[in-house]
C-alpha positions in Angstrom: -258.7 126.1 -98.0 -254.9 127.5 -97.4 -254.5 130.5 -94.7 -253.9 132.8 -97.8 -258.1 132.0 -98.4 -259.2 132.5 -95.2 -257.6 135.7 -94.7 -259.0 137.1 -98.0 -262.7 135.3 -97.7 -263.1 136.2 -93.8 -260.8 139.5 -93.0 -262.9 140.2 -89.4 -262.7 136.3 -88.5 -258.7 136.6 -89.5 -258.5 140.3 -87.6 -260.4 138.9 -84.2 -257.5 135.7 -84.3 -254.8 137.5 -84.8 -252.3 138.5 -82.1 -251.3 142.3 -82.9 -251.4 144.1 -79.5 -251.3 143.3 -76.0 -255.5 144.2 -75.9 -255.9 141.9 -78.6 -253.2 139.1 -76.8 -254.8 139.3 -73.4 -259.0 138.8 -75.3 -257.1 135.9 -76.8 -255.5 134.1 -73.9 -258.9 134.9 -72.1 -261.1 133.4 -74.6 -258.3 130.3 -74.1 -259.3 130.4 -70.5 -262.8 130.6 -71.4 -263.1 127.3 -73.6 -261.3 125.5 -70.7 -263.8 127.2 -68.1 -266.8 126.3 -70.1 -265.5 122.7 -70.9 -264.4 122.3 -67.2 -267.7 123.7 -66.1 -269.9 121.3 -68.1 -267.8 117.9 -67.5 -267.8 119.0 -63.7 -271.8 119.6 -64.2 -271.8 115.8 -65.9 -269.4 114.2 -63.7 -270.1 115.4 -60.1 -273.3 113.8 -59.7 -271.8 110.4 -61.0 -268.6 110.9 -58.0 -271.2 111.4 -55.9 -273.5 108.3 -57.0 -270.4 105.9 -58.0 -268.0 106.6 -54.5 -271.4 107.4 -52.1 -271.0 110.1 -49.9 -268.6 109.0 -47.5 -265.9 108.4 -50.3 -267.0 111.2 -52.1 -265.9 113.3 -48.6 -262.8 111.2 -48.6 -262.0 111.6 -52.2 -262.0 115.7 -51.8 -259.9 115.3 -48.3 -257.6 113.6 -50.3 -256.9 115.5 -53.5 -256.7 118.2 -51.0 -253.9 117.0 -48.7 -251.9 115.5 -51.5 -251.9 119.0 -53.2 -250.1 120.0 -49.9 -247.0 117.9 -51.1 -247.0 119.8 -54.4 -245.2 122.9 -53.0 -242.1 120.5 -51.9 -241.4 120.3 -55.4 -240.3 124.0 -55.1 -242.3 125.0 -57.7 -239.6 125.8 -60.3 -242.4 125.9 -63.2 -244.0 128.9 -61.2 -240.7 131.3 -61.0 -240.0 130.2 -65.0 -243.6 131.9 -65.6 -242.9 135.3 -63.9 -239.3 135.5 -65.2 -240.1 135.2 -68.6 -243.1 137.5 -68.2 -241.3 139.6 -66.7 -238.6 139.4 -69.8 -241.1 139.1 -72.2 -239.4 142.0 -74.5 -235.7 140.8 -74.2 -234.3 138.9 -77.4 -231.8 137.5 -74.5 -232.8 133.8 -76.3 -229.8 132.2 -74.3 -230.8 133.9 -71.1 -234.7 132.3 -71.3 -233.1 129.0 -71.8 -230.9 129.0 -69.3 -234.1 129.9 -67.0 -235.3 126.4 -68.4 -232.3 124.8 -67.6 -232.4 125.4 -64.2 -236.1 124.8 -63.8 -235.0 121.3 -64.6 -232.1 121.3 -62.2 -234.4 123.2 -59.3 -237.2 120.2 -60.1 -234.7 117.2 -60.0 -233.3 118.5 -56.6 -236.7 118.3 -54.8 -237.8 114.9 -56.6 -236.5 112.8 -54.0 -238.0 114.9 -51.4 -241.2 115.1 -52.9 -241.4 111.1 -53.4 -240.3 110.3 -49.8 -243.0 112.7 -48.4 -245.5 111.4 -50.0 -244.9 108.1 -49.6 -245.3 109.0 -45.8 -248.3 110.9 -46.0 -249.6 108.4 -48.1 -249.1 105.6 -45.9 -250.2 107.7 -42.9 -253.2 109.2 -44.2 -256.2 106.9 -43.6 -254.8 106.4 -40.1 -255.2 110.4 -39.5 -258.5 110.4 -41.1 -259.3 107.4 -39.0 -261.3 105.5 -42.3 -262.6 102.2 -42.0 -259.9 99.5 -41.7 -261.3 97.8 -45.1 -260.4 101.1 -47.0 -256.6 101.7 -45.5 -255.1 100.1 -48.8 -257.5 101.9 -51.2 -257.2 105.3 -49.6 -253.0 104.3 -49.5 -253.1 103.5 -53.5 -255.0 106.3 -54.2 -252.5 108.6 -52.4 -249.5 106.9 -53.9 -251.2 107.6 -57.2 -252.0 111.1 -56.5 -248.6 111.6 -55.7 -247.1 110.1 -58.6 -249.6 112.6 -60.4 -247.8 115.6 -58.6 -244.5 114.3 -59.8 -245.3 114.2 -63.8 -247.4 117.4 -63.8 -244.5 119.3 -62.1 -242.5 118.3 -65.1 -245.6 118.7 -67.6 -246.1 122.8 -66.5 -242.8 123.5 -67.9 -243.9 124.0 -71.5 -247.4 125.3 -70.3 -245.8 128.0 -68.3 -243.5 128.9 -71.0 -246.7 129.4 -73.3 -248.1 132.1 -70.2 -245.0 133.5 -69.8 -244.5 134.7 -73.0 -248.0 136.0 -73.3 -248.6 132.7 -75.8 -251.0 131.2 -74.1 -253.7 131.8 -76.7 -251.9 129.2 -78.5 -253.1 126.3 -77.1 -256.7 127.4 -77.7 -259.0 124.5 -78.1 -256.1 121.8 -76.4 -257.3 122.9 -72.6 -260.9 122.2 -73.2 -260.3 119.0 -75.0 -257.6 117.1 -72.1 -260.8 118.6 -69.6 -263.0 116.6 -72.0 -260.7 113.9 -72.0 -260.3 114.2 -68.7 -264.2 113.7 -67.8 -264.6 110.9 -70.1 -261.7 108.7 -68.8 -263.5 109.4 -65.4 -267.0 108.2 -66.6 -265.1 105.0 -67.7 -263.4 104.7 -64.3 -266.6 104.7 -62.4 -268.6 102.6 -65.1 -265.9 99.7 -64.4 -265.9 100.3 -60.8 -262.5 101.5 -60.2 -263.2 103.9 -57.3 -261.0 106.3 -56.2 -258.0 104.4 -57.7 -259.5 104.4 -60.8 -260.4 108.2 -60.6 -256.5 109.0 -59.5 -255.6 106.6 -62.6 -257.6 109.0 -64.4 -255.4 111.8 -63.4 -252.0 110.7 -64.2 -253.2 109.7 -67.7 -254.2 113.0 -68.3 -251.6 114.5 -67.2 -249.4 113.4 -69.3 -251.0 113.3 -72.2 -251.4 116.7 -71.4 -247.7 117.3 -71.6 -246.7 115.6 -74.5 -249.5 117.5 -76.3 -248.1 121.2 -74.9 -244.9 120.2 -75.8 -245.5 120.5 -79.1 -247.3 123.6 -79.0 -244.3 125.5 -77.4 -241.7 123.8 -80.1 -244.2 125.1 -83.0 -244.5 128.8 -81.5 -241.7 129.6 -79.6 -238.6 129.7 -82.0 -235.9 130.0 -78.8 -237.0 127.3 -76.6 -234.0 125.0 -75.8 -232.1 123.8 -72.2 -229.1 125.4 -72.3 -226.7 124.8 -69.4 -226.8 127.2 -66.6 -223.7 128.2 -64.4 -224.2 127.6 -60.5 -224.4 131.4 -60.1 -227.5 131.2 -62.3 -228.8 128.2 -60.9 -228.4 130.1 -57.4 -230.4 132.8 -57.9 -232.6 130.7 -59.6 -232.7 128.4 -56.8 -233.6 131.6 -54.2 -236.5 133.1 -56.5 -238.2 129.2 -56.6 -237.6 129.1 -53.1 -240.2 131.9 -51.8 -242.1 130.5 -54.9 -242.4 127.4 -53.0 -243.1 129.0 -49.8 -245.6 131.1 -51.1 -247.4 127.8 -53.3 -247.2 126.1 -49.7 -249.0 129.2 -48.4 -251.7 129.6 -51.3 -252.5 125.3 -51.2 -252.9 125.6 -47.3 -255.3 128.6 -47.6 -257.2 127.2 -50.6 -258.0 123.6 -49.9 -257.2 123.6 -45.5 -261.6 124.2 -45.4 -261.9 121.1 -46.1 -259.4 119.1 -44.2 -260.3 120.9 -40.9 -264.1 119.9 -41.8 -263.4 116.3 -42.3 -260.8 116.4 -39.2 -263.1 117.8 -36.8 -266.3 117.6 -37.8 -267.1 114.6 -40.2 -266.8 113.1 -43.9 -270.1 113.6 -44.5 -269.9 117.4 -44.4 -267.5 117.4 -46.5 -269.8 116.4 -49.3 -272.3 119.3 -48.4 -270.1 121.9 -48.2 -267.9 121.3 -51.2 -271.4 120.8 -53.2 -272.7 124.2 -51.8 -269.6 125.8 -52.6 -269.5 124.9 -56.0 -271.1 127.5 -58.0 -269.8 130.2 -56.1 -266.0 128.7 -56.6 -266.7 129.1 -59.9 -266.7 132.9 -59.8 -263.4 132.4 -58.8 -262.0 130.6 -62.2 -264.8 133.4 -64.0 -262.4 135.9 -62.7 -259.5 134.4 -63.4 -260.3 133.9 -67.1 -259.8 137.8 -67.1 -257.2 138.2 -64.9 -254.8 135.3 -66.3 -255.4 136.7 -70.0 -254.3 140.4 -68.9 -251.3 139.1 -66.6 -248.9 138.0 -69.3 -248.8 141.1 -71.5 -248.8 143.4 -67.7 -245.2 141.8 -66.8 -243.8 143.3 -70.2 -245.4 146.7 -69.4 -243.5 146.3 -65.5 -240.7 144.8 -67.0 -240.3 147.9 -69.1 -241.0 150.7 -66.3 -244.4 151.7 -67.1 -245.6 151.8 -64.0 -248.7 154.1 -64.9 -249.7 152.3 -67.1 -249.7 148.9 -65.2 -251.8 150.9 -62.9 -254.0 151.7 -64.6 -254.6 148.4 -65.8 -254.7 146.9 -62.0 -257.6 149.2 -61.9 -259.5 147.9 -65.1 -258.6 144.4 -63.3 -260.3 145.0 -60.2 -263.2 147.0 -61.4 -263.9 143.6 -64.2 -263.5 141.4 -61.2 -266.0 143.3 -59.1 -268.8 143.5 -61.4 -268.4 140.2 -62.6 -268.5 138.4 -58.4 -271.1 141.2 -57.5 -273.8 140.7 -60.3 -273.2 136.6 -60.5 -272.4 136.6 -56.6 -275.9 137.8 -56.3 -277.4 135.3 -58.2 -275.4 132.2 -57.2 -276.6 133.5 -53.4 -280.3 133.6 -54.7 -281.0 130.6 -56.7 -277.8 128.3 -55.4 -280.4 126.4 -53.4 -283.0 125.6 -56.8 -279.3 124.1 -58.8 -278.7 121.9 -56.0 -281.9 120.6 -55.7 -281.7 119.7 -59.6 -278.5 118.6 -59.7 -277.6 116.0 -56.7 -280.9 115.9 -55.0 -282.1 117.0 -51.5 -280.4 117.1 -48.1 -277.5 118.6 -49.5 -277.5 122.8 -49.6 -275.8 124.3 -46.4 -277.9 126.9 -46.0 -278.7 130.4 -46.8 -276.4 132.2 -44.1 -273.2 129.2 -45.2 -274.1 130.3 -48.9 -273.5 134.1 -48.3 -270.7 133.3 -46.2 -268.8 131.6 -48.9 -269.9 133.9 -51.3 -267.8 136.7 -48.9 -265.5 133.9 -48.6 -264.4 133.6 -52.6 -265.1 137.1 -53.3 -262.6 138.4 -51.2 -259.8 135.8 -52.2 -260.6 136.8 -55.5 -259.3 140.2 -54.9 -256.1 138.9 -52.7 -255.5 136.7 -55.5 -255.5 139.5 -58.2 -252.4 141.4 -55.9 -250.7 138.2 -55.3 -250.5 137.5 -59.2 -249.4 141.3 -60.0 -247.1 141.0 -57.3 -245.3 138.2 -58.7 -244.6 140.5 -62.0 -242.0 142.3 -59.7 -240.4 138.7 -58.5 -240.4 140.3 -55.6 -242.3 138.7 -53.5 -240.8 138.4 -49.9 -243.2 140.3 -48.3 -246.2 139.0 -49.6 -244.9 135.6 -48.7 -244.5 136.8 -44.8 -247.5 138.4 -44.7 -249.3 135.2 -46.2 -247.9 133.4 -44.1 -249.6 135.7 -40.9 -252.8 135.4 -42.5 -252.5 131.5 -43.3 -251.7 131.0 -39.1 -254.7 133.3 -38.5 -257.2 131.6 -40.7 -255.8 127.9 -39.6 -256.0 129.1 -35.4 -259.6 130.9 -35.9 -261.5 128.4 -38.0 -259.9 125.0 -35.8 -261.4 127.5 -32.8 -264.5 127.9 -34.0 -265.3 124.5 -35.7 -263.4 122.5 -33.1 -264.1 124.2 -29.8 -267.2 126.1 -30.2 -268.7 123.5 -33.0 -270.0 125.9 -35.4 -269.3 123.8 -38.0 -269.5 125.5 -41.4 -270.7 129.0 -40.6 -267.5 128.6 -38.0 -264.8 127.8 -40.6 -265.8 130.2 -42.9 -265.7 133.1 -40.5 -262.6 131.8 -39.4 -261.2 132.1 -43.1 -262.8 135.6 -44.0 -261.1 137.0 -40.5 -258.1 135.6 -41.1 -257.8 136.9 -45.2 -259.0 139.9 -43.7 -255.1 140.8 -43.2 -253.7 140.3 -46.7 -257.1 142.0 -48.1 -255.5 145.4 -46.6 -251.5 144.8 -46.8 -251.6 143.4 -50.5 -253.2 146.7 -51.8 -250.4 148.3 -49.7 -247.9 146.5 -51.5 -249.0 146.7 -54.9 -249.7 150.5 -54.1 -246.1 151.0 -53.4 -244.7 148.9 -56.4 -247.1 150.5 -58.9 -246.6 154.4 -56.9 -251.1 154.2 -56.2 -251.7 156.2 -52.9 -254.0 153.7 -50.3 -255.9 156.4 -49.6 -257.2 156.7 -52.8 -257.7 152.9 -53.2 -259.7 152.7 -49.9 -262.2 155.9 -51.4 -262.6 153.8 -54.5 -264.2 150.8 -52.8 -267.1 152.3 -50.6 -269.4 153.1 -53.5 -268.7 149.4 -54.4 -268.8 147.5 -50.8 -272.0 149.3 -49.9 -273.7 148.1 -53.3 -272.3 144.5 -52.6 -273.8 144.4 -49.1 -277.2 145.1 -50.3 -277.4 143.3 -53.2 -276.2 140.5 -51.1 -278.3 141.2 -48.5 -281.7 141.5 -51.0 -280.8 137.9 -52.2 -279.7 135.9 -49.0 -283.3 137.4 -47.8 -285.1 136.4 -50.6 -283.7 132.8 -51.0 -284.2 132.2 -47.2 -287.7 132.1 -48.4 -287.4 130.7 -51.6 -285.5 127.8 -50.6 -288.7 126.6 -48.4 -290.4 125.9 -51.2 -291.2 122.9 -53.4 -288.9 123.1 -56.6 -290.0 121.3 -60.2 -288.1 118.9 -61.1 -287.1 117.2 -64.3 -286.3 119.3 -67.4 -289.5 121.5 -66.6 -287.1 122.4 -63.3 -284.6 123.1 -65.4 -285.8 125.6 -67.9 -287.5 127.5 -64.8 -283.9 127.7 -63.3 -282.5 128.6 -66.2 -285.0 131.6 -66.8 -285.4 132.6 -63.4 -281.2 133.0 -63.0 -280.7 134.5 -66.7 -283.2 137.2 -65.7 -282.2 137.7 -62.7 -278.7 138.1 -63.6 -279.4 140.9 -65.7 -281.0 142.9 -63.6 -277.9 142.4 -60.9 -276.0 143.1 -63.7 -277.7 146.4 -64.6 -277.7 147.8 -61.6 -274.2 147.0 -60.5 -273.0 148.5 -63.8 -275.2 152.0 -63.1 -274.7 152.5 -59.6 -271.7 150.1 -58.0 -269.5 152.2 -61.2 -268.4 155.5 -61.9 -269.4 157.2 -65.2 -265.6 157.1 -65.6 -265.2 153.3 -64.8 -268.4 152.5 -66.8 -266.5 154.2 -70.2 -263.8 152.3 -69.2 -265.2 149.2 -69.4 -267.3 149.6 -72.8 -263.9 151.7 -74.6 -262.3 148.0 -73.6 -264.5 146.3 -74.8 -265.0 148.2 -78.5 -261.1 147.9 -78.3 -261.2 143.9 -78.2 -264.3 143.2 -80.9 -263.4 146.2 -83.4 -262.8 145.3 -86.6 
């Protein structure tokens, strides 16, 4: 069946597909994200409890610390991908074809000027690490492979963003619909493999690399069938310059946002134990997941924002922000409430006993990704502007506070979980009111007005929140069914549960105003 048949036999199917309009560009690249999200979210669901039963729980710990520390190197790559991304966002209505590849060109140069530095870092850090993890002398040259794999990993996926970010900066990234979810597929059948043979953690950082650049051979194709300009053309050292400047607080600011996102982790395997690890990063796995949830919206909207900013609409990028923020809220608020009530029931099916933190850890890092959701959702419209300085210094304020509080708390007063995650929340506290500050300046919002337009919200959140923690404080003492007789219980018990958060978060946490808002959207997107 040609294109020409489709389009006549299936008109809605071909309307829904097709890219006319930023509304219909930004449902596109979000239903992109949301294949990838699902597809990550089952494989994860698969493979998690194999990690955990193939490395035991002491590698499992180690494997986490590590993925997390060696993602610290990333950022002295400088990041170059990340300021392509914004700049061509940012120019997504110039024709300038030339201009866009010269920004390619000196992405290149930018990432072949921090190669060096990147590979002789890591080789350190990888050599170094199991002696500052202090790891059983039998696993030094595993954990040192496995770093010097990782690493190798960084290097190759560096180079294989380029054509992905070009893709999202051009508001195209709708076009690789259906290749996401299948290299996450790949990705968590090459993994099954690995730990079927016995490979361990070098086997699982094998796993990696492989994907990673298949993953870039395959995108690189997708940008030379859908973006007509794309080309290296030669920059002039003025260009690379300024070029070179803009990466630069893009790399301070990736060194920032990989320090604040994966440092939990590290400072509970440091001071507390390995062990740990595996129960917190467990317990905290549903509710990271609100976090990607969000960012399915959020990344789908950003692209098609930087050509409104780009073109001086500042009123209307505002009011967009706010359709952001208020899609974000209900979305953590309603499935924030039911991770918190019935996390405890999904670990207990999934990995066994022995391994939920608790019902006051839970809310905690329910607080805990909520409000980096929020942060996160400033930081990204902020990098529309590419400028960025003062979020960077602010961050980096906020980083130091998080890092001094949480070592206090879990080192000296051993608090252990509850500790760090205070420690974090206290810390963020500080960009959760400046951000809004500075994206209220750039997009002309008054605070004031921002801080009325969150009470309603916060107080619904809070006892919502509060309801649930109660309630699975008792709940969680309880014997649970196992087997798939557990399952379909969970499943029923969160689906209706969900929709009662949902209902009332949508009636009462919302303004009638919001609430029309949010359906008119909607009708927008699935009209036909």
């Amino acid at each position: 069946m040609t294109k020409m048949d489709i389009s006549q036999k299936f008109p809605i199917i071909t309307k829904l597909f097709s890219d006319e309009g930023l509304t219909r560009k930004a449902y596109l690249n979000a239903l992109t994200s949301a294949l990838q999200y699902g597809a990550r979210l089952l494989v994860s669901f698969i493979t998690v409890p194999i990690m955990v039963a193939g490395l035991g729980t002491y590698n499992y710990g180690l494997w986490q610390i590590l993925t997390r520390v060696i993602g610290y190197i990333s950022s002295t790559s400088a990041k170059p991908t990340q300021a392509l991304k914004w700049s061509l966002a940012h120019q997504q209505e110039s024709n300038d074809f030339e201009t866009k590849k010269t920004l390619v060109g000196s992405t290149l140069v930018v990432w072949v000027i921090f190669l060096p530095i990147l590979g002789i870092l890591g080789g350190i850090v990888s050599w170094m690490l199991p002696v500052w993890l202090d790891v059983p002398t039998d696993l030094y040259w595993q954990v040192r492979i496995t770093a010097w794999i990782l690493v190798m990993n960084l290097v190759m996926v560096n180079l294989a963003a380029l054509p992905q970010s070009i893709l999202q900066g051009e508001n195209l990234g709708y076009k690789r619909m259906g290749l996401s979810a299948f290299l996450v597929i790949l990705g968590g059948g090459l993994i099954w493999i690995a730990l079927s043979l016995g490979m361990g953690m070098i086997g699982l950082a094998v796993t990696f690399l492989i994907t990673t650049i298949i993953g870039g051979i395959l995108y690189l194709s997708v940008v030379k069938k859908n973006s007509p300009w794309f080309g290296i053309a030669k920059p002039s050292s003025t260009e690379i310059g300024k070029f070179f400047r803009l990466s630069g607080w893009f790399f301070a600011w990736d060194l920032i946002y990989n320090l604040m996102i994966t440092s939990d982790v590290v400072i509970l395997g440091v001071l507390v134990s390995v062990g740990l690890v595996t129960s917190y990063t467990l317990t905290k796995y549903a509710p990271q997941m609100l976090t990607s949830l969000v960012a399915i919206l959020v990344f789908g909207i950003l692209p098609g924002l930087g050509g409104i900013i780009g073109s001086g609409d500042l009123r209307r990028a505002s009011r967009i922000r706010r359709e952001i923020m208020t899609f974000s809220w209900l979305a953590l608020t309603f499935l924030g409430a039911t991770i918190l009530l019935w996390n405890w029931m999904f670990l207990q099916l999934w990995v066994g006993n022995n391994q939920y933190a608790g019902t006051l850890s839970n809310l905690l890092m329910l607080i805990f990704v909520m409000q980096f959701a929020f942060i996160q959702n400033d930081a990204n419209i902020m990098n529309l502007s590419l400028r960025i300085q003062s979020k960077v210094w602010i961050g980096a304020v906020s980083l130091f506070l998080c890092l001094a509080l949480a070592g206090l708390l879990v080192g000296q007063f051993s608090m252990g979980i509850v500790g760090l995650l205070l420690g974090f929340i206290t810390g963020r506290s500080v960009l959760s009111v400046f951000y809004p500050v500075l994206v209220g300046r750039f997009l002309e919002i008054n605070f004031l007005s921002q801080v009325r337009g969150i009470i309603r919200p916060i107080v619904l959140t809070g006892i919502l929140f509060s309801f649930s923690a109660i309630l699975s404080n008792e709940l969680s003492q309880t014997e649970t069914t196992t087997g798939l007789l557990g399952w379909i219980k969970f499943g029923l018990l969160a689906c209706i549960t969900a929709a009662f958060f949902l209902i009332i978060s949508f009636f009462i946490g919302l303004t009638f105003q919001q609430r029309r808002g949010i359906l008119d959207r909607i009708r927008t997107v699935i009209s036909s």
